[in-house]
C-alpha positions in Angstrom: 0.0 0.0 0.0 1.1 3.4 -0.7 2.5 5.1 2.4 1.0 9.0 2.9 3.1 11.4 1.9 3.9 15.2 2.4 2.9 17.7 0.1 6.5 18.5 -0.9 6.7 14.6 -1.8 3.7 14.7 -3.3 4.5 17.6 -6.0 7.8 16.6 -6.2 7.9 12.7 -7.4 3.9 14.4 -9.7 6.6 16.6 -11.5 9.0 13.8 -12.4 5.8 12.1 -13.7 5.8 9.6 -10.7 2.4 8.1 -9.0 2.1 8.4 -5.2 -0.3 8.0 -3.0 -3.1 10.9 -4.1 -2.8 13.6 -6.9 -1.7 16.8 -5.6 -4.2 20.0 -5.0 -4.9 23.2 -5.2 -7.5 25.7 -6.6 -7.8 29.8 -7.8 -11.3 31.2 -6.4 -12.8 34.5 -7.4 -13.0 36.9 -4.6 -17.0 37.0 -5.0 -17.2 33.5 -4.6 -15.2 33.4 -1.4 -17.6 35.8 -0.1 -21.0 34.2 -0.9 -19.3 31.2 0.3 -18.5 32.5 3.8 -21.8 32.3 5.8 -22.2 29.1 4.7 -19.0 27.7 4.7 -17.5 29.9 8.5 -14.3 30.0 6.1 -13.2 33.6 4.8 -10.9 33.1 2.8 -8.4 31.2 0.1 -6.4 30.0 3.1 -8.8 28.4 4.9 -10.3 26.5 2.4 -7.1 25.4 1.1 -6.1 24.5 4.8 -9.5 22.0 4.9 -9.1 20.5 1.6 -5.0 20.0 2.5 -3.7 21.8 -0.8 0.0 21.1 -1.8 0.9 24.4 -2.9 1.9 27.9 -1.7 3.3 30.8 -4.0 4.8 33.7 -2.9 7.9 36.8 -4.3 5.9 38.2 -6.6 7.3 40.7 -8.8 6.2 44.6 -8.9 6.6 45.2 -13.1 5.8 48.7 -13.3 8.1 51.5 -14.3 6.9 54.2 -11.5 6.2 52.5 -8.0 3.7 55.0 -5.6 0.1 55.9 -5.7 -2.0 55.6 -8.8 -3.7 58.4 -10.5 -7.7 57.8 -10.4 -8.6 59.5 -13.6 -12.6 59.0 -13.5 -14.9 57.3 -11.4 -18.6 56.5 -11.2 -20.7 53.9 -8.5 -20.4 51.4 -10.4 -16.2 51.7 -12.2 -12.8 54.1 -12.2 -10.5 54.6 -14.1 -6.4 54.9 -13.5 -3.6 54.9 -14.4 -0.8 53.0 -13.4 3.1 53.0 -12.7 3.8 52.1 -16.8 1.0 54.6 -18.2 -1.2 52.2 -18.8 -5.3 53.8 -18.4 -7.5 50.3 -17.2 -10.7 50.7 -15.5 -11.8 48.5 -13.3 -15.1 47.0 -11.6 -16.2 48.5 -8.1 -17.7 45.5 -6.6 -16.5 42.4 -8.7 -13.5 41.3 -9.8 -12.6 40.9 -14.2 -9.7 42.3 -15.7 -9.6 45.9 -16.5 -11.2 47.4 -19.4 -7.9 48.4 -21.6 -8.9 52.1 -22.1 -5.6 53.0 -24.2 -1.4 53.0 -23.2 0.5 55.6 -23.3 3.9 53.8 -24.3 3.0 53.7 -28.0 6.2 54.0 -29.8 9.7 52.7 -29.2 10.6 56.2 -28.2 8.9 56.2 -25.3 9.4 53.0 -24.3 12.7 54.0 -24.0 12.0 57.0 -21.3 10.2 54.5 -19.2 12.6 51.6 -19.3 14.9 54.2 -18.3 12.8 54.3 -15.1 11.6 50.7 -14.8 15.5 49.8 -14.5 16.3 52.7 -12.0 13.6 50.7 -9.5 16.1 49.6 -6.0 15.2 45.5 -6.1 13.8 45.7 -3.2 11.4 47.7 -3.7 9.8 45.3 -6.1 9.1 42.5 -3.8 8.3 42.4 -0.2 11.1 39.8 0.9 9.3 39.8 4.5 6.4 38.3 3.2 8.6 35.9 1.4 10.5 34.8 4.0 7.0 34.5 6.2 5.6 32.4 3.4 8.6 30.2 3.0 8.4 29.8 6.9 4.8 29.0 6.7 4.9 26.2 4.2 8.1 24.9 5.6 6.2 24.4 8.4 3.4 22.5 6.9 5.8 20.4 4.4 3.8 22.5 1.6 5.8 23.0 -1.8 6.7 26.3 -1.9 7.2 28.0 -5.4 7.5 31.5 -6.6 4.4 32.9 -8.3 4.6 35.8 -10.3 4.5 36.8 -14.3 6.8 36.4 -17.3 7.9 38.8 -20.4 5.0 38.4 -22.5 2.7 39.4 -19.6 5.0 41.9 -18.6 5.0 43.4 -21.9 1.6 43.3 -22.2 1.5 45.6 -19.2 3.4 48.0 -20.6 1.4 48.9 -24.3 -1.5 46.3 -24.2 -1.7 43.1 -26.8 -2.7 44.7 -29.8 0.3 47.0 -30.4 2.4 43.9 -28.5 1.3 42.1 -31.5 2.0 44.6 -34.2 5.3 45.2 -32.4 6.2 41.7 -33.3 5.0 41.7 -36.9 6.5 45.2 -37.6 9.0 46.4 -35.2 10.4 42.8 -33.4 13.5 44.5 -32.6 11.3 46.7 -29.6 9.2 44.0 -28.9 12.3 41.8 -28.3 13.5 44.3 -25.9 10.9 44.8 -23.7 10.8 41.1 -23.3 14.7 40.8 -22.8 14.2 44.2 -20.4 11.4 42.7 -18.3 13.3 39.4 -17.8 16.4 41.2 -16.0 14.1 43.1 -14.1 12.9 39.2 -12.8 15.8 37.9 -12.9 17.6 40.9 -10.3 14.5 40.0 -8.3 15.1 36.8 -8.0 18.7 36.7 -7.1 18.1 39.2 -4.7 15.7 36.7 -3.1 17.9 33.9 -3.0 20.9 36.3 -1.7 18.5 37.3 1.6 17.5 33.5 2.2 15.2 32.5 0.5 14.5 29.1 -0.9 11.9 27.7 -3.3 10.8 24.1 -4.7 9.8 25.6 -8.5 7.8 28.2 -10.4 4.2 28.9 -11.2 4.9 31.3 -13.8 1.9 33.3 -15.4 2.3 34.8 -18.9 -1.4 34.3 -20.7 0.2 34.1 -24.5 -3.1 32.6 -25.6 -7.0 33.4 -26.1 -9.9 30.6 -27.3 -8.6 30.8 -30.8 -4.9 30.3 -30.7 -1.7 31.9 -29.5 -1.1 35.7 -29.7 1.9 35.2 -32.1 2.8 32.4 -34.1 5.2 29.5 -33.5 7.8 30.7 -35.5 7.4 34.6 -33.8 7.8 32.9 -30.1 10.9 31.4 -31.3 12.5 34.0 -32.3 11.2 36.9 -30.3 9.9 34.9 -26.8 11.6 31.9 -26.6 15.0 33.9 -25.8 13.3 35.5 -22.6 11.8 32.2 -21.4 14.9 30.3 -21.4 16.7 32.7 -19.2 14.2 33.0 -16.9 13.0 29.4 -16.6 16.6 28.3 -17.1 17.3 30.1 -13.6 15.1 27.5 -12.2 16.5 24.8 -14.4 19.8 25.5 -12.9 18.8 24.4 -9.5 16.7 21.6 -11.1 13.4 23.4 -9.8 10.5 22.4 -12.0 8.2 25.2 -13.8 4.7 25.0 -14.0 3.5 28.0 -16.4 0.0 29.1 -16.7 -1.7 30.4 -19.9 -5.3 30.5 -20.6 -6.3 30.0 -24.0 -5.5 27.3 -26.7 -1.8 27.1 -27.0 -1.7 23.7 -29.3 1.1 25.0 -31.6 3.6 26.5 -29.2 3.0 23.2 -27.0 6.5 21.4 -28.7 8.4 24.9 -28.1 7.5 25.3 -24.4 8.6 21.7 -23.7 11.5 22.2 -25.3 12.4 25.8 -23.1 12.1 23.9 -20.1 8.4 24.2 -18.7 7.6 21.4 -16.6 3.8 21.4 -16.4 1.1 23.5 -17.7 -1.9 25.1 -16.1 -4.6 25.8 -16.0 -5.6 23.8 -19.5 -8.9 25.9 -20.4 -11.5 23.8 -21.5 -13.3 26.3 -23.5 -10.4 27.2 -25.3 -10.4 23.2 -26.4 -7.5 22.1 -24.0 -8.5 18.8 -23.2 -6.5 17.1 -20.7 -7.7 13.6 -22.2 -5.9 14.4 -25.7 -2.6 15.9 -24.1 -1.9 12.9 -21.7 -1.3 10.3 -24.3 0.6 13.0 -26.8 2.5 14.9 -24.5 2.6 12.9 -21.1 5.9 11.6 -21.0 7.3 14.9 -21.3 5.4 17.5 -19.4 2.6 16.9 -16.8 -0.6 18.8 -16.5 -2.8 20.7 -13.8 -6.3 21.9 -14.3 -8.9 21.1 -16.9 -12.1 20.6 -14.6 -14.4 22.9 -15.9 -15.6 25.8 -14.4 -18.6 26.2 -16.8 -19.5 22.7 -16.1 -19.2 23.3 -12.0 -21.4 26.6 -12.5 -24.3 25.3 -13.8 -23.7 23.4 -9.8 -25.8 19.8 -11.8 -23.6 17.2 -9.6 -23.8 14.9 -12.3 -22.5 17.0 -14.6 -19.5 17.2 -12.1 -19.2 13.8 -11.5 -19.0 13.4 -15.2 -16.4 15.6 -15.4 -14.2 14.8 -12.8 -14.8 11.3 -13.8 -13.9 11.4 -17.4 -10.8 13.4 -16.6 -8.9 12.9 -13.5 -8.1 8.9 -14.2 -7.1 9.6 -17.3 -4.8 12.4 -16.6 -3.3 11.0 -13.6 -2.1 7.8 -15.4 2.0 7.4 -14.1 1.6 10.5 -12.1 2.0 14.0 -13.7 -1.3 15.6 -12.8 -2.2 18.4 -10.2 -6.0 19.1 -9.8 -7.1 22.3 -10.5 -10.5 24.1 -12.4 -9.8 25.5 -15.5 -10.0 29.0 -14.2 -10.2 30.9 -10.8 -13.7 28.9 -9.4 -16.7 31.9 -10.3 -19.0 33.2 -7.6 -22.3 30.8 -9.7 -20.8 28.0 -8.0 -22.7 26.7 -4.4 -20.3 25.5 -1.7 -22.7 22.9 -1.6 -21.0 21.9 -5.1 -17.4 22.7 -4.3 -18.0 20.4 -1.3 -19.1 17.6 -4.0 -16.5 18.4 -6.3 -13.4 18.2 -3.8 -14.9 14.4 -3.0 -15.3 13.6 -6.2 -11.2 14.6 -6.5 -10.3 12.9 -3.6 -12.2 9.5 -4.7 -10.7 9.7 -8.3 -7.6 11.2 -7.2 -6.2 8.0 -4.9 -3.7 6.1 -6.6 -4.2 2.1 -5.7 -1.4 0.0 -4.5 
């Protein structure tokens, strides 16, 4: 019989693609959902619930990006949205009482030319002003204590780029100037890079990467295979290769479909991808038996499926997915997205069974 193990065992021997004695866990909840969940559930917040189900993971360093650190300018506001901008000049407006991502009004880095003024500012930035290294260390402490893998969690170039003039021009950048895209994506990856040496410098230890950089939408990549190659691929490899230098696995999220850059990220280095969006037609079932013996998955339970809260939906689901994907280790439950506020505890309750049943591995 399989002997119980830690969750630092338990991610560790999942990402060499090992079985052990239950799939790892954790789980992304929208802040509205924690809050309709908290009369009914007494927990009141992520932590908790995590803590109850016994997830595997904690994250912590995340990186500050933006050119100009301080307050943000609130440009217009109503009862219902504002509207600021922040420390790269970017105008997003944002929901008052629920969360989304921000309405991309417009960017004010439009040309190379002034992406050059604010790069001069976004390398000025002291290190340690760009991540809180007491939280970091408290983290690390915290999961240490619990035998939790504990990985960094924070966003790559493409994302970081993004940030800075907003994916349209990102992609005519590419197409039309690569030589500026490239360097905001070579920039951003020394500014994560500084950070992360100046984490492991102060003490600071971690067991991987969840690194989030959403390249893709429900139709396809944002550039084409050959375009990350050339102009992404470069950035990836130094910054995942600082993990692969102290053989620490990467898990790297993207939503959307990224079939067609799926040979290239294996071959940079990623160990696992997440969150595998159904609705963009990620299917877990499809990528085990192509891909499975060289990069393990996490995610793929449906969110639309647990929001319509019909438990035999959910069964179905969870079912049809978890023994397949979990098949010589490799898998890490998660839903396809953050879990949305339409979704009962009642359900999550029935859900989180339904993982643990499928999720046991057999002697």
């Amino acid at each position: 019989m399989i002997i119980q193990m830690t969750s630092v065992e338990r991610m560790k021997r999942t990402l060499k693609h090992l079985e052990t004695d239950r799939i790892p866990l954790f789980d992304s909840f929208w802040g509205e959902t924690l809050a309709a969940w908290k009369f009914e559930s007494g927990y009141s917040d992520a932590d908790e619930i995590g803590a109850r189900y016994k997830f595997d993971m904690l994250t912590a360093g995340w990186i500050n990006h933006v050119a100009r650190l301080g307050p943000e300018e609130i440009t217009e506001e109503t009862d219902k949205w504002f509207t600021r901008v922040d420390g790269n000049g970017a105008v997003l407006r944002y929901w008052k009482h629920k969360s989304g991502t921000p309405e991309h009004v417009r960017f004010t880095v439009d040309d190379h030319d002034k992406w050059e003024l604010l790069k001069v500012d976004l390398l000025a930035v002291p290190v340690e002003k760009r991540v809180s290294l007491e939280d970091t260390l408290n983290s690390q402490h915290y999961a240490r204590s619990r035998n939790k893998w504990f990985g960094w969690g924070g966003i790559e170039c493409f994302e970081a780029a993004k940030d800075v003039i907003g994916h349209e021009q990102l992609c005519c950048a590419m197409a039309e100037d690569p030589e500026w895209a490239v360097d905001i994506f070579d920039t951003q990856t020394t500014v994560a890079l500084s950070v992360m040496n100046y984490l492991e410098e102060n003490g600071v230890r971690f067991d991987g990467a969840l690194m989030y950089g959403d390249i893709a939408y429900n139709k396809g990549p944002f550039c084409s295979p050959r375009m990350y190659r050339k102009m992404v691929m470069p950035s990836h490899a130094r910054q995942i290769g600082w993990f692969k230098e102290r053989d620490l696995p990467v898990i790297y999220h993207t939503d959307g479909d990224f079939h067609a850059l799926i040979p290239s990220f294996i071959e940079v280095g990623i160990s696992c991808f997440q969150p595998l969006e159904a609705k963009a037609n990620m299917d877990v079932r499809d990528l085990k038996p192509e891909y499975g013996d060289l990069v393990c998955f996490m995610g793929n339970i449906d969110a639309m499926v647990l929001n319509t809260n019909n438990l035999d939906l959910v069964e179905a689901e969870v079912a049809s997915k978890i023994p397949a994907a979990k098949i010589g280790g490799g898998y890490i439950y998660h839903s396809d997205h953050s879990i949305p506020p339409g979704v009962k505890w009642s359900t999550y309750q029935f859900l989180m069974d339904r993982v643990a049943h499928y999720g046991r591995f057999e002697s």
